[in-house]
MIVOPA-237420 format. One record per residue (C-alpha): residue in three letters; z, y, x negated. Coordinates in Angstrom, 3 decimals. Layout:
residues N
+-----+----------+----------+----------+
:   r :        Z :        Y :        X :
+-----+----------+----------+----------+
: ALA :        Z :        Y :        X :
...
+-----+----------+----------+----------+
***
This chain:
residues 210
+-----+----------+----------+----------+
:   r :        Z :        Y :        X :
+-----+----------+----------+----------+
: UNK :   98.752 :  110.594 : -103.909 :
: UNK :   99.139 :  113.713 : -102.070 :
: UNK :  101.975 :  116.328 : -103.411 :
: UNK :  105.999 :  115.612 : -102.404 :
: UNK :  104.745 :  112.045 : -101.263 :
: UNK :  107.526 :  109.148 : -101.777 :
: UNK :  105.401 :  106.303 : -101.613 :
: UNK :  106.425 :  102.491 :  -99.829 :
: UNK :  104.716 :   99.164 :  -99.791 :
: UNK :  105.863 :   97.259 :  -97.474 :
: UNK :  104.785 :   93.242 :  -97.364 :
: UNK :  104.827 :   91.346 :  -94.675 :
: UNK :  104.032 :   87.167 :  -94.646 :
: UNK :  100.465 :   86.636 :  -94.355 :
: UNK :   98.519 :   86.052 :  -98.265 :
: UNK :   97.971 :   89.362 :  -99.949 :
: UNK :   95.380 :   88.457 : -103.309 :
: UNK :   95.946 :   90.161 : -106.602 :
: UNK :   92.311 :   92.269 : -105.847 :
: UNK :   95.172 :   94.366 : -103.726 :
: UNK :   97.344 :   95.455 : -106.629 :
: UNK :   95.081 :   98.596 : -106.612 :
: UNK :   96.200 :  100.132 : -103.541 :
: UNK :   99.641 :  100.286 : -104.937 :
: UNK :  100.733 :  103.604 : -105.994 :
: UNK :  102.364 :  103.982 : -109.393 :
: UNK :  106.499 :  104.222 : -108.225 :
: UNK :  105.873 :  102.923 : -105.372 :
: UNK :  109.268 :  101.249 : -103.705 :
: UNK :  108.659 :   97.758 : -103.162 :
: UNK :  110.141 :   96.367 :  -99.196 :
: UNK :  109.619 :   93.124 :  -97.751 :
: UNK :  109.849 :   91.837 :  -94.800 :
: UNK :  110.567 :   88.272 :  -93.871 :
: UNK :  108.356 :   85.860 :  -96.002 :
: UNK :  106.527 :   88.667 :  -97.604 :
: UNK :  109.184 :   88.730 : -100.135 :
: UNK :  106.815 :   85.400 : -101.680 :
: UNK :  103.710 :   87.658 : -101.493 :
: UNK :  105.383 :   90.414 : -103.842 :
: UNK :  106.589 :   87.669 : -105.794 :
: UNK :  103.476 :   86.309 : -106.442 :
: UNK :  102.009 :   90.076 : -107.818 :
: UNK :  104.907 :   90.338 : -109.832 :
: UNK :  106.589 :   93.045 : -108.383 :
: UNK :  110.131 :   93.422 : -108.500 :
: UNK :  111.558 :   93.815 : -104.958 :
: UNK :  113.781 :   97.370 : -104.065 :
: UNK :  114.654 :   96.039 : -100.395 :
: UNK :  114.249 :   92.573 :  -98.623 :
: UNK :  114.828 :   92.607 :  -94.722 :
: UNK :  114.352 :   89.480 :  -92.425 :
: UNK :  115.702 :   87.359 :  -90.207 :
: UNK :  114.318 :   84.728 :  -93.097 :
: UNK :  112.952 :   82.192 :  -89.898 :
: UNK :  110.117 :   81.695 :  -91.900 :
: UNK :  111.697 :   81.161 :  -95.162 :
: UNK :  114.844 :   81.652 :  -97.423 :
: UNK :  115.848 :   84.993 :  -98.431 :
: UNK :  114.366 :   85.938 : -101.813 :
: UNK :  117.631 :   85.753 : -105.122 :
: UNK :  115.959 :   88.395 : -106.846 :
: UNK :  115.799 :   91.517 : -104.360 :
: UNK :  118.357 :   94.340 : -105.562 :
: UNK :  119.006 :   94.744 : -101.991 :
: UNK :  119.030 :   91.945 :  -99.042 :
: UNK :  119.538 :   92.688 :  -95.572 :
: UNK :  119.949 :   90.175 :  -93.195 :
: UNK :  118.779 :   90.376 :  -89.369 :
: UNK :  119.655 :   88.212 :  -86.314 :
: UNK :  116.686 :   85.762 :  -84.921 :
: UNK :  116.622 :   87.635 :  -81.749 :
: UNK :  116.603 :   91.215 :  -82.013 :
: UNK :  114.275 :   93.992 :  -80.388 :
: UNK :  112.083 :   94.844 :  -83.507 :
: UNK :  109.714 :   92.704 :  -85.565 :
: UNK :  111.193 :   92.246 :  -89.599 :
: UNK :  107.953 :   94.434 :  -90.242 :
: UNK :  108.644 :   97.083 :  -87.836 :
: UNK :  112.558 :   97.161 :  -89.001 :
: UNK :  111.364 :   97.460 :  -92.809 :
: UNK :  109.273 :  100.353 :  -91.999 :
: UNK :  112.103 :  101.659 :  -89.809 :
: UNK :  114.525 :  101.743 :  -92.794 :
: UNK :  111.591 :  102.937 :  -94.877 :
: UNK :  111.720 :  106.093 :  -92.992 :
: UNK :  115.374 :  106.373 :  -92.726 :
: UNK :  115.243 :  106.584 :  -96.175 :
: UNK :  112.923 :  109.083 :  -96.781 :
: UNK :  109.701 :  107.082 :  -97.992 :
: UNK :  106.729 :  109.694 :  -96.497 :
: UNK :  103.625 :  107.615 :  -97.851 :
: UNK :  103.481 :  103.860 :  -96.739 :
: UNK :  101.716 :  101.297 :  -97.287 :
: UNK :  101.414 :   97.730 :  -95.465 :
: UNK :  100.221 :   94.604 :  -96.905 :
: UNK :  100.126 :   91.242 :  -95.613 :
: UNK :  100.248 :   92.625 :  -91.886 :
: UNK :   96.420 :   91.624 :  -90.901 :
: UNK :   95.390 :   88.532 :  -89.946 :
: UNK :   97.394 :   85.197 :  -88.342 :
: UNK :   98.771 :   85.337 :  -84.779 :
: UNK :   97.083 :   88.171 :  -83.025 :
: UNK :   99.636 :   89.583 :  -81.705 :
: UNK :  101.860 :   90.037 :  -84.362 :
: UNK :   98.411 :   92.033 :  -85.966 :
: UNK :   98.960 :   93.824 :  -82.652 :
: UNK :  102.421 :   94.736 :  -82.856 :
: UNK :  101.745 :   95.806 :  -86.527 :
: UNK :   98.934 :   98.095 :  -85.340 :
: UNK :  101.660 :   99.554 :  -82.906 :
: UNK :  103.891 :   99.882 :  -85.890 :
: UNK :  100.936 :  102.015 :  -87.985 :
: UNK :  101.320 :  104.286 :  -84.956 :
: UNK :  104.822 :  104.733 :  -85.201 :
: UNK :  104.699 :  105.317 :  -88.680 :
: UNK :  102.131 :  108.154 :  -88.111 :
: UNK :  103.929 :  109.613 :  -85.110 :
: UNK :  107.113 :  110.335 :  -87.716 :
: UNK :  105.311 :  112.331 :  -89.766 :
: UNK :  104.201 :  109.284 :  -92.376 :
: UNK :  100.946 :  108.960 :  -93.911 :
: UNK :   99.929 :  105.077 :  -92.900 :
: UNK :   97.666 :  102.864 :  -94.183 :
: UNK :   97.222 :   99.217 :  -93.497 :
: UNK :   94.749 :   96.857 :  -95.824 :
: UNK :   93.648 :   93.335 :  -96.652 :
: UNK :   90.626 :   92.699 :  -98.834 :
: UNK :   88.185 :   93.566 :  -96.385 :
: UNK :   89.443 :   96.170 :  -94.675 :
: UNK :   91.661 :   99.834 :  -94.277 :
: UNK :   93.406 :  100.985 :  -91.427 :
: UNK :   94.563 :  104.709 :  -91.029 :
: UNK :   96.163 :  106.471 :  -87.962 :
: UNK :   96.040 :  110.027 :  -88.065 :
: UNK :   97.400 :  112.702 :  -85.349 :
: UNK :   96.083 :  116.329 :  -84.732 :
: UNK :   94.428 :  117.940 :  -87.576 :
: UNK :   91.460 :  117.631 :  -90.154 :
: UNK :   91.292 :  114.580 :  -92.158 :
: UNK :   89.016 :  112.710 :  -95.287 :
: UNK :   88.077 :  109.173 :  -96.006 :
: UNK :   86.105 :  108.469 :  -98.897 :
: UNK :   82.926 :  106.403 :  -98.491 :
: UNK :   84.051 :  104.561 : -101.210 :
: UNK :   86.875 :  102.084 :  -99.580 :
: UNK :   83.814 :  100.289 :  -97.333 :
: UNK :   80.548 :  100.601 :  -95.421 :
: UNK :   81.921 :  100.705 :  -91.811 :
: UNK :   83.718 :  103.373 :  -90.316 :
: UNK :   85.083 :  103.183 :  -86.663 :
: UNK :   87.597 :  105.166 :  -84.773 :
: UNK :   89.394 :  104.384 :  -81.564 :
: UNK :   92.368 :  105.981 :  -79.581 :
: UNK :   95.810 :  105.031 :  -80.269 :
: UNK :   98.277 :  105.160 :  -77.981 :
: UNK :   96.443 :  106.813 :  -74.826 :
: UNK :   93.339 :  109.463 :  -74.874 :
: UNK :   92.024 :  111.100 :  -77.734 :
: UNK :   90.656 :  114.244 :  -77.391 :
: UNK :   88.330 :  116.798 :  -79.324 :
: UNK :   87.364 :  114.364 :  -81.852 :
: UNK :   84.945 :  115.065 :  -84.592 :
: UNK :   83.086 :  113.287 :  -87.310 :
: UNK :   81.318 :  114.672 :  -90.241 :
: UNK :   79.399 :  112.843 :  -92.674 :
: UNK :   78.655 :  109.785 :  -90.515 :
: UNK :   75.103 :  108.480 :  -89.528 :
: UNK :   76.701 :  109.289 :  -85.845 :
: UNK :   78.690 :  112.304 :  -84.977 :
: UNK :   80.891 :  113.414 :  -82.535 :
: UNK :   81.558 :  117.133 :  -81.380 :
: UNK :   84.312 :  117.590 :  -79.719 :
: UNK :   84.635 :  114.064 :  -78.269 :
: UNK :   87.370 :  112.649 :  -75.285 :
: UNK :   88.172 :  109.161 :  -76.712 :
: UNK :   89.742 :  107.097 :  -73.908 :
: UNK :   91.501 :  104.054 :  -75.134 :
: UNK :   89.730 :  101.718 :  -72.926 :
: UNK :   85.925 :  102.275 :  -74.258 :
: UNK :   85.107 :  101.647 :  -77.704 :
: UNK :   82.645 :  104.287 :  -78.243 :
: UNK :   83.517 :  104.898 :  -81.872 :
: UNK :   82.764 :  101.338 :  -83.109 :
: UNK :   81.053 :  100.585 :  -86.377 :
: UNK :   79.705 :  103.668 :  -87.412 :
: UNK :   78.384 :  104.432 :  -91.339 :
: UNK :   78.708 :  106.531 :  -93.707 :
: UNK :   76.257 :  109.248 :  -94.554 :
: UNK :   78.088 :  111.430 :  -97.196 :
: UNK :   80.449 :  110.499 : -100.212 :
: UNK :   83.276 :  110.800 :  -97.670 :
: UNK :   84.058 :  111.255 :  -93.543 :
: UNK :   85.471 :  113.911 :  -91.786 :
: UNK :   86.930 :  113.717 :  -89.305 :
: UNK :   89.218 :  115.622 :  -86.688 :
: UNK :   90.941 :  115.715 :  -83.254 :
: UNK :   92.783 :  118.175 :  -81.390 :
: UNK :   95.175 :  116.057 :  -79.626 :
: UNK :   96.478 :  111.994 :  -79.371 :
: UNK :   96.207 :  109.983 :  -81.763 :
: UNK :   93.258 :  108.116 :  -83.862 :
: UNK :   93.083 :  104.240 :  -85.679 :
: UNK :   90.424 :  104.646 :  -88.030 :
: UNK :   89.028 :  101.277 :  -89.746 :
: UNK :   87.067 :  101.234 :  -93.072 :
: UNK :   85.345 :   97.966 :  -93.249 :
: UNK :   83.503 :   96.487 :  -96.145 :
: UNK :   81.940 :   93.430 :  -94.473 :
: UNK :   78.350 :   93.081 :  -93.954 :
+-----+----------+----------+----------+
***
């Protein structure tokens, strides 16, 4: 955990297995959102904040804070949590539960990962099989260690002056558009990847599947 980082995990609804626990910082605040509330139930965790319009089940008794949202409302219960996650200063967040199901909820939580990463927020999204970063202008790591696959696409519009280091296939100074997905299923070739761009925005996926 980088320096000055206040760390969030925020669960949404869909199953999140104990093999997860790892990825939770030590401190970390616990939010929910909607029926995640069950999945950090189910880990044990004692919930800071539970936010939902509780559609898709009854509000958790044991969350020291409950907020309540109308049915119809402009933001997802995910996107909200993370919303109040950065209102309140959390710098370092995590989201569980978010992969998988309905497609385009997974959609509108990639969107959300984005948001996150546009305010500043280091963003990370993970089930068992997989990680998702977004990362903006600048020189980033990711350690070989969290999978075998590494791919990178634009977020958000065109990517430029991408680069990757320690990857069986580089790229120097790369345009990414976000309607070609050039930087699919790559590998690692070093303990970790670098990797870079110079302006937009970048979703990069660790995968551990075969």
């Amino acid at each position: 955990m980088r320096q000055g980082a206040k760390p969030a995990v925020i669960f949404a609804s869909m199953p999140v297995s104990g093999e997860l626990r790892r990825l939770i910082p030590p401190g970390a605040a616990i939010i929910t959102a909607d029926a995640g509330w069950k999945n950090a139930a189910a880990l044990g965790l004692e919930i800071d904040l539970a936010v939902g319009d509780f559609d898709s089940s009854t509000p958790p008794t044991t969350a020291k804070e409950l907020i309540c949202l109308p049915a119809e409302k402009d933001d997802t219960d995910t996107h909200y949590a993370t919303r109040l996650a950065v209102e309140r200063g959390y710098n370092d967040i995590l989201l569980l539960g978010a992969m998988g199901g309905r497609p385009d909820h997974a959609h509108g939580n990639l969107q959300t990962l984005l948001w996150l990463a546009m305010q500043g927020v280091k963003a990370t999204m993970a089930d068992e099989e997989n990680i998702i970063r977004c990362f903006g202008p600048g020189q980033h790591t990711v350690p070989a260690t969290d999978g075998k696959w590494l791919s990178v696409f634009a977020a958000g519009g065109t990517t430029r002056g991408v680069y990757l280091r320690g990857v069986k296939y580089r790229l120097d100074n790369a345009t990414l558009p976000p309607e070609q997905p050039i930087g699919v299923s790559n590998e690692f070739a070093a303990d970790e990847a670098g990797i870079a761009c110079s302006a937009g925005w970048l979703y990069v996926y660790v995968c551990k599947g075969e």
